[in-house]
KESE-104515 format. One record per residue (C-alpha): residue in three letters; x, y, z. Coordinates in steps of 0.1 Angstrom, whole numbers, plus 5000, padded with zeros to 4 digits. Example, Ala and Ser with C-alpha at 12.3 -4.5 7.8 and 13.67 -1.06 7.14 Angstrom:
residues 2
Ala512349555078Ser513749895071
This chain:
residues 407
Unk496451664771Unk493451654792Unk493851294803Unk497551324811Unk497051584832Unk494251394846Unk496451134853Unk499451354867Unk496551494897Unk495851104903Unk498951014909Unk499751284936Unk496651224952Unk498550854956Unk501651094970Unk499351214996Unk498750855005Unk502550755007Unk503851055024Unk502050935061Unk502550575058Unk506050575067Unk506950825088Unk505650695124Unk508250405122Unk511150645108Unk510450895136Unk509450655164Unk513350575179Unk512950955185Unk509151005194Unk509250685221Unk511750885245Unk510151225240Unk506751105245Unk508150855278Unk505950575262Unk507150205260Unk508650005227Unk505249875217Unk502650215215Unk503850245177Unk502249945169Unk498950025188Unk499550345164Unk499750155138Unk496849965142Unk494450235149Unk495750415116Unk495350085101Unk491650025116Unk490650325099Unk491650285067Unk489449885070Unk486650115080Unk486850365054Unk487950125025Unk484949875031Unk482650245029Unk484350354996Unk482250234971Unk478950394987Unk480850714991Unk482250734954Unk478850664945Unk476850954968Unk480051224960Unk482651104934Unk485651004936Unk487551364930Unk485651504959Unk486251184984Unk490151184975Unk489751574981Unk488451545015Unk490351275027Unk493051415017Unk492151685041Unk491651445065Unk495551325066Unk496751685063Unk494851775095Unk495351475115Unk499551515105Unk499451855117Unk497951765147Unk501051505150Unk503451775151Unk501651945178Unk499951695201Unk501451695242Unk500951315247Unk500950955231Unk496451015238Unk496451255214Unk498351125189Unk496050795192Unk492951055185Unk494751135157Unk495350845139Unk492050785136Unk491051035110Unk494850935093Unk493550635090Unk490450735077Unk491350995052Unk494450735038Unk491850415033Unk489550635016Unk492050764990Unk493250424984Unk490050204979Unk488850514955Unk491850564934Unk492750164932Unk489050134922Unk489150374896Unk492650334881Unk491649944875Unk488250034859Unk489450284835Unk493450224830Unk496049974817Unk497949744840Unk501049954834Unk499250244849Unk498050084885Unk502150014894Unk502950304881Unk500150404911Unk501450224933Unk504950344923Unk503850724933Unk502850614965Unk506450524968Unk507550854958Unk505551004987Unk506650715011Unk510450755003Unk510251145006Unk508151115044Unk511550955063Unk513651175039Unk511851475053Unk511851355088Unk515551265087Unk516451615078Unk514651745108Unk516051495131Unk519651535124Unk519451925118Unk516452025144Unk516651755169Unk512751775160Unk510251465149Unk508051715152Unk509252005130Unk508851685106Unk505251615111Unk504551975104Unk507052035071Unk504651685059Unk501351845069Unk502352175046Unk503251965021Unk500051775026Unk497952105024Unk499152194991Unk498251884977Unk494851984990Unk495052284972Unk495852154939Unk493251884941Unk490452174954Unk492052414920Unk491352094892Unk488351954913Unk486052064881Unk488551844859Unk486951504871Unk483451614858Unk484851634825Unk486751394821Unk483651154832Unk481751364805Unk484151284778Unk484250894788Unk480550834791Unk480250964757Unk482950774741Unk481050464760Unk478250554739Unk479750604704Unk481250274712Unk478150064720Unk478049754706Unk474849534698Unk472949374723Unk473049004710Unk477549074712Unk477349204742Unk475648874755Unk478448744734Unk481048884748Unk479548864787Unk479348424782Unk483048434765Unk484148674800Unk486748424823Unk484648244849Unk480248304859Unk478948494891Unk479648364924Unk476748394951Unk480148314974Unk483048444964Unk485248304985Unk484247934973Unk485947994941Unk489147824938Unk492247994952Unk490148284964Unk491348205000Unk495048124993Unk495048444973Unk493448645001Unk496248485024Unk498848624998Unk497348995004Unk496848955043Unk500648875045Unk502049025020Unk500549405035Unk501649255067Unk505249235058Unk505549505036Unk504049735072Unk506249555092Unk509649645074Unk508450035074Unk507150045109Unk509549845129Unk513049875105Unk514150215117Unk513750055153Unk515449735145Unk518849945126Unk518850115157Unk518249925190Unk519849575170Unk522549765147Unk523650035172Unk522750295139Unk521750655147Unk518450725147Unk518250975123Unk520250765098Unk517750465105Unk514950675092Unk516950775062Unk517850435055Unk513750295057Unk513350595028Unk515650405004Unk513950085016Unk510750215001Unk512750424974Unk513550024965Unk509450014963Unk509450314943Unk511950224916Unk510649874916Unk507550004903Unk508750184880Unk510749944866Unk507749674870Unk505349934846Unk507949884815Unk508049514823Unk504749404827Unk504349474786Unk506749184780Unk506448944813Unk503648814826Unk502348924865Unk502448554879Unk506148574870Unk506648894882Unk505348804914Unk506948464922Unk510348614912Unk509848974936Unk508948764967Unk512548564958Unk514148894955Unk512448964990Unk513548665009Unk517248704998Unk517049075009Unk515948925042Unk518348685046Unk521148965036Unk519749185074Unk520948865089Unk524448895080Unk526249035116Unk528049295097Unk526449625094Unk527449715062Unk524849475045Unk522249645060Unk521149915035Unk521749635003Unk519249425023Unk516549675028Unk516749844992Unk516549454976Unk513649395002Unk511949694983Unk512749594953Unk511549244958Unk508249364973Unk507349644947Unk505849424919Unk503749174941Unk500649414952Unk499849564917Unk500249174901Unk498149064925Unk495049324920Unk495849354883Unk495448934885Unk492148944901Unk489348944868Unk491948684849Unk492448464875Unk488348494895Unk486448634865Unk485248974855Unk481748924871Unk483048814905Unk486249084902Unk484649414918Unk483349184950Unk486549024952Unk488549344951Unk486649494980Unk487749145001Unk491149144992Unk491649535001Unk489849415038Unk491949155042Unk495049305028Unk494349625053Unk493749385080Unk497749245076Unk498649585080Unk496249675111Unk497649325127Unk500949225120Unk503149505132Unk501549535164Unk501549185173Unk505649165162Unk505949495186Unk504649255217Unk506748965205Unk509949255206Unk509049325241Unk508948995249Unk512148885234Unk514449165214Unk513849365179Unk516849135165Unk514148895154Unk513049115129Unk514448955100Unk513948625107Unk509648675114Unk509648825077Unk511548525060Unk508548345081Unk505848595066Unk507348545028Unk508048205032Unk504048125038Unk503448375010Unk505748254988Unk503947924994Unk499848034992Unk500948244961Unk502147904944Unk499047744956Unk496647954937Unk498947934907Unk498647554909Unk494847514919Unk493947764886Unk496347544864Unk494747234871Unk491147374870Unk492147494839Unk493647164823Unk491046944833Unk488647244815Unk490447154786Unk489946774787
């Protein structure tokens, strides 16, 4: 009972995460005129939301270490409810770029922590089932601000109805704070009933996939794979940031039914997931993975189509597409790098994979300026088409290294 509930509290902490993530693009086509800023300040947004979560991600480990994880997810979840608060209330685009920097900082931490800890002590059904919840709060942010678009004429009234939400979040994770010290109580002494001999633990350590690395990234198809997470973040940040924008300055679609249309493209993400946790018990992740970013592509080649219609089937199969390819690729890391050189590796790919999302989206909002937001569609066939391709690279380089093994 205890660890299910344990569970339930780690999984809203991951709402918390979701719920900020996608509301800046599903409120910008609103905020931009209000605020009399140009096209391209979301992605500056974006970036320095996206800067802090690099900064507190690459801090996590030190920090869980110093305070525990329940008390970092508890303050940074503090962090996001403030800085979204202060969304709702700020008088210029300055304020809000103040702002996102404890966003930024408050989201990376909760994601490094909880990713960390989920992989260390859970299943592989578990992390997507994470990641799913961080869909649930990611749908329900342009949900929310939809409804105070079309009924309040208000991006901020939505800001503010997210930062109560936010706070209550807090509160729950403050009231079942003390629940984390138990539950590592009761773990560290089942670790010690189930100790096993010295000479099989040595045993078991030579039979673990793959030896220590000085240099990680020398091991073969670290880089490819740490391409697959740059672009892959990249795309998945692009889509929520700059969709609402493209339905409505490409499509001629009201603004406020844009931002409820980017909730069912991450309610694709959510369901996805959810789907993706059953699954994984019967399909293996590489094939998981190859076949959502196939999924993704045809999504993105249905928002080409000139008629409108196809619009909301395109971004719900983009979601759907995308939701199995982040959890493969974490879960993938030990099996495919080793178990010694996994912890190091995870820290890199969560850099890199933050670093897609601190980069991408601005430098698309430039290339809109330059020409027009109908490109959209066709720069993330480009993005999954090079993924689609680095992804198969890895899968190749590991099956020859591990044939010629054989030999």
């Amino acid at each position: 009972m205890m660890a299910t509930l344990f569970l339930i509290i780690i999984y809203l902490a991951f709402i918390s995460l979701g719920i900020p993530d996608s509301l800046l693009g599903a409120a910008w086509p609103m905020m931009r005129p209000d605020l009399g800023v140009s096209f391209g300040y979301a992605g500056i947004l974006s970036m320095i939301v996206a800067g802090g979560t690099i900064v507190s991600s690459l801090a996590s480990g030190s920090l869980v270490q110093r305070i525990g994880t329940g008390r970092l997810t508890l303050i940074s979840c503090c962090l996001t409810a403030g800085a979204l608060l202060g969304f709702g209330w700020a008088p210029s685009v300055a304020w809000l770029a103040v702002l996102a920097i404890p966003l930024g900082l408050g989201g990376g931490a909760i994601d490094a922590a909880l990713n960390h800890y989920v992989a260390d002590n859970y299943k592989a059904h578990h992390m997507n089932w994470l990641h799913c919840f961080w869909g649930v709060g990611a749908t329900a942010g342009p949900i929310i601000m939809s409804f105070y678009m079309a009924e309040h004429n208000s991006w901020r009234e939505g800001y503010t109805a997210v930062a109560l939400i936010q706070f209550s979040l807090v509160a729950i994770l403050l009231i079942t704070l003390p629940l984390w010290k138990r539950v590592a109580a009761i773990r560290e002494s089942k670790q010690i009933g189930n100790q096993v001999p010295p000479a099989q633990a040595e045993a078991e350590s030579k039979a673990s996939s793959g030896s220590l690395s000085k240099n990680v990234l020398r091991i073969r198809g670290v880089k490819p794979s740490l391409a697959a997470f740059l672009i892959y973040c990249g795309a998945e940040s692009l889509v929520g940031l700059w969709g609402a924008s493209y339905l409505a300055g490409a499509r001629n679609i009201a603004a406020e039914t844009a931002a409820l249309w980017i909730s069912l493209y991450y309610g694709g993400i959510t369901v996805g997931r959810l789907v993706t946790g059953f699954i994984t018990l019967k399909v293996r992740n590489t094939v998981l993975i190859r076949w959502g970013q196939i999924v993704a592509v045809a999504g993105g080649v249905i928002l080409l189509l000139p008629n409108p219609s196809f619009m909301l089937a395109g971004l719900i199969l983009i979601g759907l597409g995308l939701a199995p390819i982040y959890p493969g690729l974490l879960h993938e890391t030990p099996a495919r790098f080793g178990r010694e050189n996994a912890a190091r590796l995870m820290g890199f790919q969560m850099a890199v994979a933050y670093t897609g999302t601190t980069f991408l989206p601005p430098l698309f909002g430039v290339l809109a300026m330059r020409t027009d937001i109908s490109v959209l569609p066709a720069i993330f066939l480009i993005l999954m088409t090079v993924m689609l391709l680095s992804a198969e690279k890895v899968n190749r380089i590991l099956h020859n290294h591990s044939a010629s093994a054989q030999k």
